[in-house]
C-alpha positions as CSV (number, residue, x, y, z in Angstrom):
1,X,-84.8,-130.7,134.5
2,X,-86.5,-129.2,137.4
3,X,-87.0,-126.3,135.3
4,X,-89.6,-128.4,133.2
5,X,-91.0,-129.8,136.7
6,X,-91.7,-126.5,138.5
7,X,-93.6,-125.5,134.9
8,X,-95.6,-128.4,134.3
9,X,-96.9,-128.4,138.3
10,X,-98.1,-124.7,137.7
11,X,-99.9,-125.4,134.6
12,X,-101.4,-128.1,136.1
13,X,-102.7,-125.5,138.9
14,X,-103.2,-122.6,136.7
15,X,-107.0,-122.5,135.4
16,X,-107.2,-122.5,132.1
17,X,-109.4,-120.3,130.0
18,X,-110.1,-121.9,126.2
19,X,-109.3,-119.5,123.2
20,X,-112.5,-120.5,121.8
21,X,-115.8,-119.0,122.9
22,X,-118.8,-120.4,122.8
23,X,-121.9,-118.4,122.4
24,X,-124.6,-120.5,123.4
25,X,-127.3,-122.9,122.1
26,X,-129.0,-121.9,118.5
27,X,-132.5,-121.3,118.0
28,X,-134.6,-122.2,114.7
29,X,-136.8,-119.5,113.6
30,X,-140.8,-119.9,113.8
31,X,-140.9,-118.3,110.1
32,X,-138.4,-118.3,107.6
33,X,-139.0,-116.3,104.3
34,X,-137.4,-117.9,101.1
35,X,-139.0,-115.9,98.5
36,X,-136.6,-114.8,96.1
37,X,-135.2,-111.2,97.2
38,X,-132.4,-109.2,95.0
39,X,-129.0,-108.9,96.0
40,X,-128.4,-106.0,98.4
41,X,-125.5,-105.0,96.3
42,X,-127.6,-105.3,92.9
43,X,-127.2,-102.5,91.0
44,X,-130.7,-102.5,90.0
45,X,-132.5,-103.3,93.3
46,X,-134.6,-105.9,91.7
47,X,-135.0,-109.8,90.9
48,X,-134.5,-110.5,86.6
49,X,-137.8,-111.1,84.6
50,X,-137.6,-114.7,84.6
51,X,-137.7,-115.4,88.4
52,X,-140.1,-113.1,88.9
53,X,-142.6,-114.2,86.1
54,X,-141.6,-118.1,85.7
55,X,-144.1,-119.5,83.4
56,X,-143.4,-123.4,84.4
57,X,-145.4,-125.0,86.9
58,X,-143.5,-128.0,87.4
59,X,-139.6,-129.1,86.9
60,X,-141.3,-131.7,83.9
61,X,-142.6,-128.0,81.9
62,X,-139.1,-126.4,82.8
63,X,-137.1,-128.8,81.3
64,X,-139.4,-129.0,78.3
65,X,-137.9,-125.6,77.8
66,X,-134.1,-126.3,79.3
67,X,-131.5,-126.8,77.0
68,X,-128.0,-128.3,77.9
69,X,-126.1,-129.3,75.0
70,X,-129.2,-128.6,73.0
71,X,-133.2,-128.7,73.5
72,X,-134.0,-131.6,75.9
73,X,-137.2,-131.5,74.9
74,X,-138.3,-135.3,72.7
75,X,-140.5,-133.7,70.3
76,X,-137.6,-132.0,68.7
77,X,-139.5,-132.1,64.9
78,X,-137.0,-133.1,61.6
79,X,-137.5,-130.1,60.4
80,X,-136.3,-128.1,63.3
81,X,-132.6,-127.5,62.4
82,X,-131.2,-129.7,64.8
83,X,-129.6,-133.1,64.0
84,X,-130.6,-132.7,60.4
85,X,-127.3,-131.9,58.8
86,X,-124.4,-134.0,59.2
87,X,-121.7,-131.8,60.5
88,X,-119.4,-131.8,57.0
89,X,-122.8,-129.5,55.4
90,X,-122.2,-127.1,58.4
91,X,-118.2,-126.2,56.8
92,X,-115.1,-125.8,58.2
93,X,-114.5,-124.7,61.9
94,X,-112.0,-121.4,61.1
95,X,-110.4,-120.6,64.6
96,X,-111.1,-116.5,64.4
97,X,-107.7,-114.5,63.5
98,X,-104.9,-114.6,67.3
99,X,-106.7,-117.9,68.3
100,X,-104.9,-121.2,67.9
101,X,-106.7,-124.6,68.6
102,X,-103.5,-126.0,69.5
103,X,-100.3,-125.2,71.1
104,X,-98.2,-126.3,67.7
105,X,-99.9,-123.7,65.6
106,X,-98.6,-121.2,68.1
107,X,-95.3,-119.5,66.9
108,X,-91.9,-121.5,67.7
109,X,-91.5,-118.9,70.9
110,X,-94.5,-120.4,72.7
111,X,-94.7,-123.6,72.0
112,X,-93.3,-126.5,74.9
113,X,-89.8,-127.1,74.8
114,X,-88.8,-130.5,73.9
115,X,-87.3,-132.3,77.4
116,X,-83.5,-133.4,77.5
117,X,-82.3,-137.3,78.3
118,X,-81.0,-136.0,81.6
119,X,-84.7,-134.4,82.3
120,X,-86.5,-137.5,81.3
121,X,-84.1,-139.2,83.5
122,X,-84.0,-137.5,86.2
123,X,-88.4,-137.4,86.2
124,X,-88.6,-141.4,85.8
125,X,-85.4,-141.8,88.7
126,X,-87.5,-138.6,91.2
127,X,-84.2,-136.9,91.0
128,X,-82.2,-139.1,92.2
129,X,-80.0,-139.6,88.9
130,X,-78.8,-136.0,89.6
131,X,-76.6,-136.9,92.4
132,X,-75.7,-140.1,91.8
């Protein structure tokens, strides 16, 4: 008990350095340069073809261009291939030969083992049907 008393008296006296170290205020650069630069690991040593050369003068001409999940664009034309088949014309979708869609076309090895009564239990109880 004193033990704890004599201890907590000297580390109340001791000065105490912080593990941390601070290094002092930051300062903002006058000039900062964010023109695209390559990668200093880039096997090439220079920036791809389309940042360099970007044809699109604003984000509205971009995305004129941008596809996600197809052309964005609204002037997408009948004839243009997209949207003017219905998906049946297009045939069947073949998964390629060693690729399964789902998990019950895998062979019997692979596929999810059905769970027991006492598993089902003991998931819906949080375990506690096993020791009770």
């Amino acid at each position: 008990m004193f033990a704890t008393r004599v201890l907590r008296q000297a580390a109340a006296h001791a000065e105490r350095t912080p593990l941390i170290r601070f290094i002092g205020k930051r300062s903002v650069p006058e000039h900062v340069d964010h023109t695209p630069q390559p990668h200093p690991a880039s096997p090439t040593g220079s920036l791809p073809s389309s940042i360099g050369g970007n044809s699109h003068t604003s984000f509205s001409s971009y995305r004129d261009h941008a596809q996600q999940h197809g052309p964005l664009r609204k002037t997408i034309g009948v004839g243009a291939g997209i949207g003017t088949q219905s998906a049946a014309h297009l045939g069947p979708v073949d998964a390629p030969n060693g690729v399964f869609f789902d998990r019950n076309q895998l062979p019997a090895r692979f596929r999810r083992a059905p769970l027991t009564a006492a598993e089902i239990e003991a998931v819906e109880t949080g375990g506690a049907a096993l020791f009770g």
